[in-house]
Backbone bond lengths (Angstrom), bond angles and torsions (degrees), N, CA, C in turn:
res aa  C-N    CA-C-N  psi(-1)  N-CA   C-N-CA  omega(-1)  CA-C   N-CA-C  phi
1 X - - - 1.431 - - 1.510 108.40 -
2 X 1.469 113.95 145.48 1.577 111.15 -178.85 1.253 97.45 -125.36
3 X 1.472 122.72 -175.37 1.392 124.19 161.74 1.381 98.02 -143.22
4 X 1.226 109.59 149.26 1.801 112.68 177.16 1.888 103.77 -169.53
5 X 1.251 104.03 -178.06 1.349 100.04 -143.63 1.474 112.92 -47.38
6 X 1.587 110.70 -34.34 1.686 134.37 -162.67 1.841 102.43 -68.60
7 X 1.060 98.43 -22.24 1.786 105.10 -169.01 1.429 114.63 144.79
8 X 1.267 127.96 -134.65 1.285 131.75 -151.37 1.955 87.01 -147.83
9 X 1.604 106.16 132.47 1.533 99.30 167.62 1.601 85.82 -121.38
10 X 1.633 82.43 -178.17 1.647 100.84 165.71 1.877 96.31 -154.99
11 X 1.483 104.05 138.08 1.423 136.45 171.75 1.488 94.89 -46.41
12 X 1.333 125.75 128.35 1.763 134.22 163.66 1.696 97.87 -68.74
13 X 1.156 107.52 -8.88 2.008 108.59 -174.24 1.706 94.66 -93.25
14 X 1.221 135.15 -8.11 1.253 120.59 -158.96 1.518 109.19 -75.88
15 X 1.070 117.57 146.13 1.672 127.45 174.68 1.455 110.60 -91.26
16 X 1.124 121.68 27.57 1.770 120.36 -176.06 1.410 104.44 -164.88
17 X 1.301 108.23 36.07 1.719 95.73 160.81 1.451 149.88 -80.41
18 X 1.560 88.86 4.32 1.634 106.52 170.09 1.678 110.57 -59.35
19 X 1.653 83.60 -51.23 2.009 107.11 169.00 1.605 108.90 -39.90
20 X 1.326 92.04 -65.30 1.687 98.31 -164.81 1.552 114.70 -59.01
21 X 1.192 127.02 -33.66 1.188 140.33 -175.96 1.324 109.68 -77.28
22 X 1.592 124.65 -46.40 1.870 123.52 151.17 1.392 116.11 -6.85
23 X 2.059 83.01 -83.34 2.120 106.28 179.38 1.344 106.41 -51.20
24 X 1.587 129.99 -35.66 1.704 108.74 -176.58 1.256 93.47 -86.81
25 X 1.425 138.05 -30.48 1.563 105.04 172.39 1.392 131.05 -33.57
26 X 1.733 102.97 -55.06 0.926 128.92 -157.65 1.546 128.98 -69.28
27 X 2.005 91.76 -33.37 1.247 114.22 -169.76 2.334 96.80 -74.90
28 X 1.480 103.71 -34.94 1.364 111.00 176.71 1.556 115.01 -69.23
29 X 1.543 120.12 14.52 1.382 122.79 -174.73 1.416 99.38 -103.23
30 X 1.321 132.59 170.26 1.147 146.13 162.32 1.313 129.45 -46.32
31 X 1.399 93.66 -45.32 1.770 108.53 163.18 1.303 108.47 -58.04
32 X 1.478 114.50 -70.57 1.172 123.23 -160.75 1.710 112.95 -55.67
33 X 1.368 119.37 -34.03 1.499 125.61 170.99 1.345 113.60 -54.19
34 X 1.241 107.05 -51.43 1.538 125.74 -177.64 1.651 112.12 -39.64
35 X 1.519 102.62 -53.61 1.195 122.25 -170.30 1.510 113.40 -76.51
36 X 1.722 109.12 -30.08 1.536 111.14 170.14 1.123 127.12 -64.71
37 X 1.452 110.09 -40.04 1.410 133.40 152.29 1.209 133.52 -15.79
38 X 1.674 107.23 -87.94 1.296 141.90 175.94 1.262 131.49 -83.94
39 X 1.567 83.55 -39.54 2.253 73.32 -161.63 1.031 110.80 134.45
40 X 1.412 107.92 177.92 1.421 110.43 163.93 1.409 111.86 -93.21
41 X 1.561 125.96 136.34 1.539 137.33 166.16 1.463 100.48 -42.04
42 X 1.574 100.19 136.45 2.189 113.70 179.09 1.809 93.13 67.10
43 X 1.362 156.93 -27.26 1.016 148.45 170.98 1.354 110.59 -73.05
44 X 1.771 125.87 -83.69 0.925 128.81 -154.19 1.679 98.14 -104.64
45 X 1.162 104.02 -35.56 1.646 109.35 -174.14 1.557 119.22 -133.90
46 X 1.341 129.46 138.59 1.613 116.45 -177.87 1.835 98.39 -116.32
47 X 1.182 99.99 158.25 1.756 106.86 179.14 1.310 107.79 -118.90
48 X 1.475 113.50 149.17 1.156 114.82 179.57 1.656 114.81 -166.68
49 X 1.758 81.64 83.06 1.768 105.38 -165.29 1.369 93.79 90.33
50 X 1.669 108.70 -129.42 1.596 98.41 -164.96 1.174 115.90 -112.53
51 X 1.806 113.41 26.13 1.171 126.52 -176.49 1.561 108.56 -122.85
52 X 1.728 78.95 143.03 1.733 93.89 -164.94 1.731 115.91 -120.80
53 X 1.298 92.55 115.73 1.678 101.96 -177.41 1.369 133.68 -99.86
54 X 1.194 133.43 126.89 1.841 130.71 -148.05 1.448 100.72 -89.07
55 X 1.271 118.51 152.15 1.071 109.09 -179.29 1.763 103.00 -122.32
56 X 0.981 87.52 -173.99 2.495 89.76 -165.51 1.713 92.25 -55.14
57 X 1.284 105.99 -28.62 1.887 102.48 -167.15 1.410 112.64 -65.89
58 X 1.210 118.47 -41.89 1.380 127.80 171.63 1.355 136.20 -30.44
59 X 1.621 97.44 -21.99 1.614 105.71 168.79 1.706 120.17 -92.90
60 X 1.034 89.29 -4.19 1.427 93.15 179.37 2.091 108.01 -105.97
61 X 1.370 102.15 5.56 1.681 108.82 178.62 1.594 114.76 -71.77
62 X 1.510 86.79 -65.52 1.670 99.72 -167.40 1.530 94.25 -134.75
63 X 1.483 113.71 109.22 1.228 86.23 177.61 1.672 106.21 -108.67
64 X 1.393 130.73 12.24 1.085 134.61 118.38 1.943 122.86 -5.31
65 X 0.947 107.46 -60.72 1.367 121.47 175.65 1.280 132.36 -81.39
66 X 1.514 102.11 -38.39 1.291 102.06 -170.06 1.565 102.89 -123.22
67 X 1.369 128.46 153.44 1.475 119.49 170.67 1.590 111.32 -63.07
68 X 0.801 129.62 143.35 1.476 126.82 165.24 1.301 106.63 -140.76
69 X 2.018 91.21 146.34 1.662 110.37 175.04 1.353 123.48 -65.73
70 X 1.196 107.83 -24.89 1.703 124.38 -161.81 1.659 109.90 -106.44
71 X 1.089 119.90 34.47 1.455 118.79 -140.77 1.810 106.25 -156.82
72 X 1.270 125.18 71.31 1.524 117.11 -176.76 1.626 118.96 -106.04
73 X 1.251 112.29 112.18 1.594 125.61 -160.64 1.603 101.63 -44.55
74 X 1.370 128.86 156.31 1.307 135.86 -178.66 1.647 94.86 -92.46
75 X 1.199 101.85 128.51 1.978 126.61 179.43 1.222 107.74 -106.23
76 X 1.193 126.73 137.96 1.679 134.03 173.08 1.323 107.35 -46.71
77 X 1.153 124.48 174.98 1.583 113.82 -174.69 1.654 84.92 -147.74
């Protein structure tokens, strides 16, 4: 299984797609979005009620998502 920008595939050759099909369940759950999202809770993000606050790690998660300081896109050369 890979993940890349489009979503998540999986190989028709794979020997564990019972597995793989679990994690995309899982990843299509609420939890699992949450977590694609964000992070892990106290790592990347903390909650408090239904508000959600980033923490310094967060730029280094997705930086797809988020702007980050630490983080300079690859340019053709």
């Amino acid at each position: 299984m890979s993940k890349e920008a489009r979503g998540f595939a999986m190989s028709s050759l794979s020997e564990h797609k019972d597995t793989v099909m679990a994690l995309l369940d899982f990843m299509a759950s609420p939890e699992g979005q949450l977590l694609d999202r964000l992070g892990f809770e106290g790592e990347e993000y903390t909650k408090s009620g239904d508000t959600y606050t980033m923490t310094d790690k967060i730029a280094t998660r997705y930086a797809r998502f988020f702007a980050s300081a630490n983080w300079t896109p690859p340019t053709p050369g």
